[in-house]
C-alpha positions as CSV (number, residue, x, y, z in Angstrom):
1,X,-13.1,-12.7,5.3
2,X,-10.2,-10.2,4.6
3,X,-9.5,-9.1,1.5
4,X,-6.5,-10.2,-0.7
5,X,-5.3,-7.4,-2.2
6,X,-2.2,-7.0,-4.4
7,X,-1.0,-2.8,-5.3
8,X,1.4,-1.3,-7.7
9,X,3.5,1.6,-6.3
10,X,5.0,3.0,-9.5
11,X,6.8,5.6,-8.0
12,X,8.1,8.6,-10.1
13,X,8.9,6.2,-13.2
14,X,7.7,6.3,-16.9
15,X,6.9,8.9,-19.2
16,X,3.5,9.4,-20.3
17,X,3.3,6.7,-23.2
18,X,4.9,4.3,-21.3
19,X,2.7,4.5,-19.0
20,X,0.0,4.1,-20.7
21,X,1.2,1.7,-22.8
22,X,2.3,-0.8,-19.0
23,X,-1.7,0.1,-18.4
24,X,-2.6,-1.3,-21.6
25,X,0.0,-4.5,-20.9
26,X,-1.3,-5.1,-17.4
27,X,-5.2,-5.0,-18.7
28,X,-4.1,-7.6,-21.2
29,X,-2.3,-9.5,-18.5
30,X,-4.9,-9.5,-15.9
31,X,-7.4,-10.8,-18.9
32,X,-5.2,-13.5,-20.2
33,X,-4.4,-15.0,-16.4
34,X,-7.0,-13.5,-14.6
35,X,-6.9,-12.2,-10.7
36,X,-9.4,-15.0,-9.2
37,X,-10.3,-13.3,-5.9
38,X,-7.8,-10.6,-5.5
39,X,-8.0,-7.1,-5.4
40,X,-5.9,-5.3,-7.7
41,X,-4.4,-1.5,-7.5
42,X,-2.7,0.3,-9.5
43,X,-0.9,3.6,-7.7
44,X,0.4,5.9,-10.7
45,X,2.1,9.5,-10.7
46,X,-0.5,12.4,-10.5
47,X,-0.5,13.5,-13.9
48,X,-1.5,9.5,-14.6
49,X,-4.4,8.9,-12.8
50,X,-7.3,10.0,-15.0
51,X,-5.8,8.0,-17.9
52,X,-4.9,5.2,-15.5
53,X,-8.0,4.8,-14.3
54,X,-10.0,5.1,-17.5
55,X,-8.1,1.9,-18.8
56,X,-8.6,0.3,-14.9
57,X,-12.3,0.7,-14.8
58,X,-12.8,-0.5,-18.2
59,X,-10.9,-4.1,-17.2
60,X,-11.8,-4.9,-13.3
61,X,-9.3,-3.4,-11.4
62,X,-8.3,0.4,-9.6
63,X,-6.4,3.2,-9.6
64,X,-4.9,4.4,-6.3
65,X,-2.6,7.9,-6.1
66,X,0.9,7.6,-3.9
67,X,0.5,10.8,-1.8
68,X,-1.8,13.6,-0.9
69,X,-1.2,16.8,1.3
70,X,-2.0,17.3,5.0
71,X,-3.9,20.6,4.3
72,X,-7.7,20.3,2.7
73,X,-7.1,23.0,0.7
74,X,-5.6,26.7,0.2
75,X,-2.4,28.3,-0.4
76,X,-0.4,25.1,-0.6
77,X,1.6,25.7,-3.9
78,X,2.5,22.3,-6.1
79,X,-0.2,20.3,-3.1
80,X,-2.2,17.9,-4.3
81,X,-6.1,17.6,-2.2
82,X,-7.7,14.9,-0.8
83,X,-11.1,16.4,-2.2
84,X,-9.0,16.6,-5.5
85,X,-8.2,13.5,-5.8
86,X,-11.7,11.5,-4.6
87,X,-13.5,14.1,-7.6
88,X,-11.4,12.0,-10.0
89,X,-12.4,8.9,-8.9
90,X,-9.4,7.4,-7.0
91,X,-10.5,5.3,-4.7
92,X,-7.0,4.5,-2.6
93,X,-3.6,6.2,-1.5
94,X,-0.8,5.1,-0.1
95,X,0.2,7.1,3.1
96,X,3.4,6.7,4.9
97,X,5.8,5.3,2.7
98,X,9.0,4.8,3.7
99,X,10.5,7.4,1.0
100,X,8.1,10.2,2.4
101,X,9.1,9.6,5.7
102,X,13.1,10.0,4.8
103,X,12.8,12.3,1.9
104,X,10.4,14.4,3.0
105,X,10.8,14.7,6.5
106,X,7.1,13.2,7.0
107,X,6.1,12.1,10.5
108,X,3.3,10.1,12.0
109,X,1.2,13.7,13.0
110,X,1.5,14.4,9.2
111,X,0.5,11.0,8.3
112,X,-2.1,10.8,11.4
113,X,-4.1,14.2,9.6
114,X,-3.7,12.5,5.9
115,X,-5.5,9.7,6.7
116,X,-8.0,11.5,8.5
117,X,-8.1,13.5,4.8
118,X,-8.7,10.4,3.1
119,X,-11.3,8.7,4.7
120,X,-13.1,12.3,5.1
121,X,-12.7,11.9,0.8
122,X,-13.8,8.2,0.9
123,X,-10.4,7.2,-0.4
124,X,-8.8,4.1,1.2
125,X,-5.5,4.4,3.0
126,X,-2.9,2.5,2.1
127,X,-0.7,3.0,5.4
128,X,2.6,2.0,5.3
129,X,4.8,1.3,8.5
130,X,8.2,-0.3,9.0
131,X,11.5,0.1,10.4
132,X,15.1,0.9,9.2
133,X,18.7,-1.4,9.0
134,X,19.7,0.3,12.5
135,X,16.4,-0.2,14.0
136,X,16.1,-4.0,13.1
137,X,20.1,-4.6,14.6
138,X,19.0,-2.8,17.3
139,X,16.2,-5.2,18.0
140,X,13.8,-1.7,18.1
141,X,11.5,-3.1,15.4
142,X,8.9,-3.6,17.1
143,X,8.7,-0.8,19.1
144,X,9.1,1.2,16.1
145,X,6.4,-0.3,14.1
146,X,3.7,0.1,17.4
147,X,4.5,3.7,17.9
148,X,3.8,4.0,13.8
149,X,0.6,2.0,14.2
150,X,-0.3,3.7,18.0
151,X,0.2,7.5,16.3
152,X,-1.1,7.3,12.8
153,X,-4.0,5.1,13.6
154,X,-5.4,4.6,16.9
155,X,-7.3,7.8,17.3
156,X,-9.6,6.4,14.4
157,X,-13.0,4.6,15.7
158,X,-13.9,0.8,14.6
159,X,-15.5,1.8,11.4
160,X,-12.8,3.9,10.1
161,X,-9.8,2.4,11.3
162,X,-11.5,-0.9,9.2
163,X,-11.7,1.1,6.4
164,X,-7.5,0.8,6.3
165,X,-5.1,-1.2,4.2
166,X,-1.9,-1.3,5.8
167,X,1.4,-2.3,4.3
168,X,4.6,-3.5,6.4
169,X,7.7,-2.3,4.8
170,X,10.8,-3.7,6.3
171,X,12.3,-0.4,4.6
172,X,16.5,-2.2,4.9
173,X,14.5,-4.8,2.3
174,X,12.9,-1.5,-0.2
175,X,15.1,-1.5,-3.6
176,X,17.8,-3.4,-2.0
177,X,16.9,-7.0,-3.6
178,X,17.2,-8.4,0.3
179,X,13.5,-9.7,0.6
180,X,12.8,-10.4,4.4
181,X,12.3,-14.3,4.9
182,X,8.3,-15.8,5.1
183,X,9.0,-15.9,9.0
184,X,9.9,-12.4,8.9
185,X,7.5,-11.2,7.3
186,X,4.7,-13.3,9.6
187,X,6.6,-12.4,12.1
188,X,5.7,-8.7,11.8
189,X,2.6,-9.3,9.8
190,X,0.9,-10.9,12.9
191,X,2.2,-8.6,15.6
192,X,0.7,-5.7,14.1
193,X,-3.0,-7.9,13.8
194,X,-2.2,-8.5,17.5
195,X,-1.8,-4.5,17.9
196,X,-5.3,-4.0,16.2
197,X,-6.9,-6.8,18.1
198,X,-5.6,-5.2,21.0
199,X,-7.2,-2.2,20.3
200,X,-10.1,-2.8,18.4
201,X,-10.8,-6.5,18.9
202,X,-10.8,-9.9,17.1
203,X,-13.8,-8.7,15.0
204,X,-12.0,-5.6,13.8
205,X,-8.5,-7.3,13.4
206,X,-9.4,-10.3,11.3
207,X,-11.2,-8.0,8.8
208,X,-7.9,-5.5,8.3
209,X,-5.6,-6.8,4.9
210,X,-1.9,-6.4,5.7
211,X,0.5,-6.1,3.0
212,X,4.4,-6.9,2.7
213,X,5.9,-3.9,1.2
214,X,9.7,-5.4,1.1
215,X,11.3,-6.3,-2.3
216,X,7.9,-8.9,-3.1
217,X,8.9,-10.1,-6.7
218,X,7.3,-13.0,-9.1
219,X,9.7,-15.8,-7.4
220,X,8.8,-15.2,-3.8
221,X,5.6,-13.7,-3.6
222,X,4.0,-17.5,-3.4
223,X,6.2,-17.8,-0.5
224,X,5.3,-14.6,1.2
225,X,1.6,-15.0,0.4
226,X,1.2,-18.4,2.0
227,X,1.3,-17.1,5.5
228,X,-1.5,-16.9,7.2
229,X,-1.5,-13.1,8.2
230,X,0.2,-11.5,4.7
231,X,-2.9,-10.5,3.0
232,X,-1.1,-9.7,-0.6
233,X,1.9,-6.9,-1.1
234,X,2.4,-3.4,-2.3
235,X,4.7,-3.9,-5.6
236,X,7.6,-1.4,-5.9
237,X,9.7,-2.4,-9.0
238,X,7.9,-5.9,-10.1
239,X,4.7,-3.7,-11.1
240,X,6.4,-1.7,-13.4
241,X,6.7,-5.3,-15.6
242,X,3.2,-6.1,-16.1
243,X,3.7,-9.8,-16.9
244,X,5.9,-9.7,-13.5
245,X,3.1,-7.6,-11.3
246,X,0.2,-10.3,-12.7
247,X,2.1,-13.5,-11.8
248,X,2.4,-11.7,-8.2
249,X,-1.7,-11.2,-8.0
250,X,-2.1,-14.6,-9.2
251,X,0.4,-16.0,-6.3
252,X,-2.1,-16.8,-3.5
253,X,-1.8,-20.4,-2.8
């Protein structure tokens, strides 16, 4: 049985006692309500992680980073390691997202090598993949997400490749407050299982958690959750509330 698994991106937000004080609040949170069976992650700033994770492994849940470089290690000034990260602990990154990809020019080869990174670390991707306003109009979505999937992932064998969270942002739906509807969201959601069962097979696919990465909030993450192939979300601005980010890991129907 997959995993349900609900993860905090904080993105570059909060200063260091905020931080640690949202921590704090979403320890309390999760103790109060509880998580029942899902899988919660936390993905903080760099300079956070070895408080953030202090507080997570002292109340049930993890600590996951937002990036790491393509390079294993040298002359990379301001890079940030795979092997770095794993030696404090971290047990997940997200890879992929949406801003990396526009911001910082990353492509699937870039992606492709920093998962391989990751799961050489023992640190679980979080792969994110999705498609644009154009792209979606333009009826490409598809296409789009299975070059993503095809390029980043499928040089990985069966035991690494299950080894991989992957979160589906429709990226017109990141920030924007447009959420994309439950059929949507299935939509998607099961065409990339039927990518990895094509692939990998049945055994592999049914075993892979995919995430909705688009605008998932406390009101319409029951909704989103109740499908049968959205395994939880990746939390942009809703974790950064931790009464908000709890009421979303408690949403599973």
């Amino acid at each position: 049985m997959r995993k349900r698994i609900v993860a905090g991106n904080w993105k570059m937000n909060k200063d260091f006692q905020d931080a640690e004080d949202l921590m704090f609040e979403i320890a309390d949170e999760l103790a109060d309500k509880g998580s029942g069976e899902t899988e919660v992650i936390v993905c903080t700033p760099y300079v956070y992680l070895e408080m953030s994770s202090d507080i997570a492994a002292e109340n049930g849940f993890m600590v996951g980073a937002q990036n790491l470089s393509q390079w294993e290690s040298g002359a990379y000034t301001g890079e940030i390691s795979a092997s770095m990260i794993h030696s404090m602990g971290i047990s997940h990154c997200i890879l992929g997202h949406s801003e990396r990809r526009s911001y910082f020019g990353e492509n699937d080869k870039i992606i492709s090598a920093k998962v391989d990174l990751a799961l050489k670390n023992n640190i679980i991707p979080i792969y994110c993949c999705g498609e644009v306003l154009a792209e979606r109009q333009a009826e490409k979505h598809f296409d789009i997400v299975r070059t993503q999937i095809t390029e980043a992932l499928f040089h990985l064998g069966k035991e690494a490749v299950s080894e991989v969270i992957i979160a589906y942002e429709p990226v017109w739906a990141i920030g924007t407050g447009v959420t994309a509807t439950s059929a949507q969201a299935q939509e998607m959601h099961a065409f990339i299982r039927s990518l990895l069962t094509e692939k990998y097979g049945s055994d592999v696919s049914e075993e892979i958690s995919i995430l909705y990465g688009g605008s998932c909030n406390a009101k319409n993450a029951a909704e989103l959750f109740a499908n049968p192939d959205v395994d939880g979300g990746l939390i942009g601005g809703a974790s950064l509330i931790a009464a908000d980010f709890v009421t979303i890991v408690n949403s599973f129907r």
